[in-house]
C-alpha positions in Angstrom: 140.2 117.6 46.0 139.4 118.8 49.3 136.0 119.9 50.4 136.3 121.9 54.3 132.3 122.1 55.3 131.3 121.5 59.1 127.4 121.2 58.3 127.7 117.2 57.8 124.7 117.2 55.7 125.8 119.2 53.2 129.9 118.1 53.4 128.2 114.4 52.3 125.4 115.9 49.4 128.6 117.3 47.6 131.1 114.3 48.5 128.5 111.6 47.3 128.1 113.6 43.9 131.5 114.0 43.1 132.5 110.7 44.2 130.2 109.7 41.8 131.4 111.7 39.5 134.9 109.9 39.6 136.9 112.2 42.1 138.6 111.9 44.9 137.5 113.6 48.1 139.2 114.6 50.7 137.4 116.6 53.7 138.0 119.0 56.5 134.8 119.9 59.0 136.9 123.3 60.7 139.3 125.4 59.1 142.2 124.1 61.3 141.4 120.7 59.7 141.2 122.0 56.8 144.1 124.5 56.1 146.3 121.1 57.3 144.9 119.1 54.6 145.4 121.7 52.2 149.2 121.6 53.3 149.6 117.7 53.9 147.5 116.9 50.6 148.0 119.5 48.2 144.8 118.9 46.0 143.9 119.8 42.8 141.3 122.3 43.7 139.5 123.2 47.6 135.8 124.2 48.3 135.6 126.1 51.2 133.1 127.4 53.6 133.4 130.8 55.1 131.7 130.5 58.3 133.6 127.1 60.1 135.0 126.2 63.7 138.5 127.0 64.9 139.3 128.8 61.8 137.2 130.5 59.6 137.7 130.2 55.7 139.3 133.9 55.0 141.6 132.8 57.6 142.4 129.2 55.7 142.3 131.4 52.4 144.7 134.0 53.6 146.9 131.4 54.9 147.0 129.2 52.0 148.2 132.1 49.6 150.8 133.1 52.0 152.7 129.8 51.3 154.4 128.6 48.3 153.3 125.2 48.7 149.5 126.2 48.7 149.4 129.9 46.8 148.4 128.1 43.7 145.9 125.8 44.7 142.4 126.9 43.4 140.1 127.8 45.8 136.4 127.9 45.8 134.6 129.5 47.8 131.1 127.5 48.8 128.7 129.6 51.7 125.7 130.6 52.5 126.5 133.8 52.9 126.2 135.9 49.6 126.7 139.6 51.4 128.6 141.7 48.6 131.3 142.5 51.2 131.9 139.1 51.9 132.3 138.0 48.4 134.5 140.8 47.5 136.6 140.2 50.5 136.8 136.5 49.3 137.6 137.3 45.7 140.6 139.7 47.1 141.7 137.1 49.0 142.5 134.9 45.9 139.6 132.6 45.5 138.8 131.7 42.4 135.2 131.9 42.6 132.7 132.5 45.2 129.9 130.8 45.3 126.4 130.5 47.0 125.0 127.2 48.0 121.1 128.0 47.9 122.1 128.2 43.9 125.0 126.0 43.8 123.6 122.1 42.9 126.2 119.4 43.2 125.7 118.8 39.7 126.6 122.4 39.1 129.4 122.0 41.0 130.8 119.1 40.0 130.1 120.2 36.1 132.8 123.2 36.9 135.8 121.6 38.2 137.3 121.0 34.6 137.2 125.1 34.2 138.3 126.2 37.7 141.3 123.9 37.0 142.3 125.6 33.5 142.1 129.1 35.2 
């Protein structure tokens, strides 16, 4: 999986946990860093801010469902920014889910890979 956070904090609460949890973790701290990954890589599933250096995530998410390599790759989006706009925009981009990391433990986050990956 990839996780493409630039708060370094928060990029190693949700790495630890799902390290811990048994998966592999890949990460990207600005969306140029991050949409490479995606491409190089090809994980499973990506959690993605919104608001990142060089690239923001709508860019990486636009991007990523533009290319046939990438299209299918779930995406997740993981902000702090809950603006109904924002998530719409995100859901229409092809994210999966949006979440909202005030109410998004690592726990819970870790607990919902095995569903975003039957979608």
């Amino acid at each position: 999986m990839l996780l493409v956070e630039d708060d370094q904090s928060v990029l190693e609460m949700y790495r630890l946990k799902l390290e811990l949890d048994g998966y592999r973790v890949s990460t990207a701290t600005d969306g140029e860093e991050g949409l490479s990954k995606a491409e190089t890589l090809r994980p499973d599933i990506i959690f993605l801010d919104i608001r990142l250096p060089k690239m923001d995530g709508f860019e990486v998410l636009r991007r990523l469902r533009g290319q046939e390599a990438t299209k299918e790759i779930p995406v997740i989006i993981l902000s702090n920014y809950g603006e109904d706009d924002l998530v719409a925009r995100g859901l229409r981009l092809g994210a999966h889910e949006y979440l909202i990391k005030a109410r998004t433990t690592p726990s819970s986050l870790s607990e919902g890979i095995d569903d975003w990956l039957r979608e």
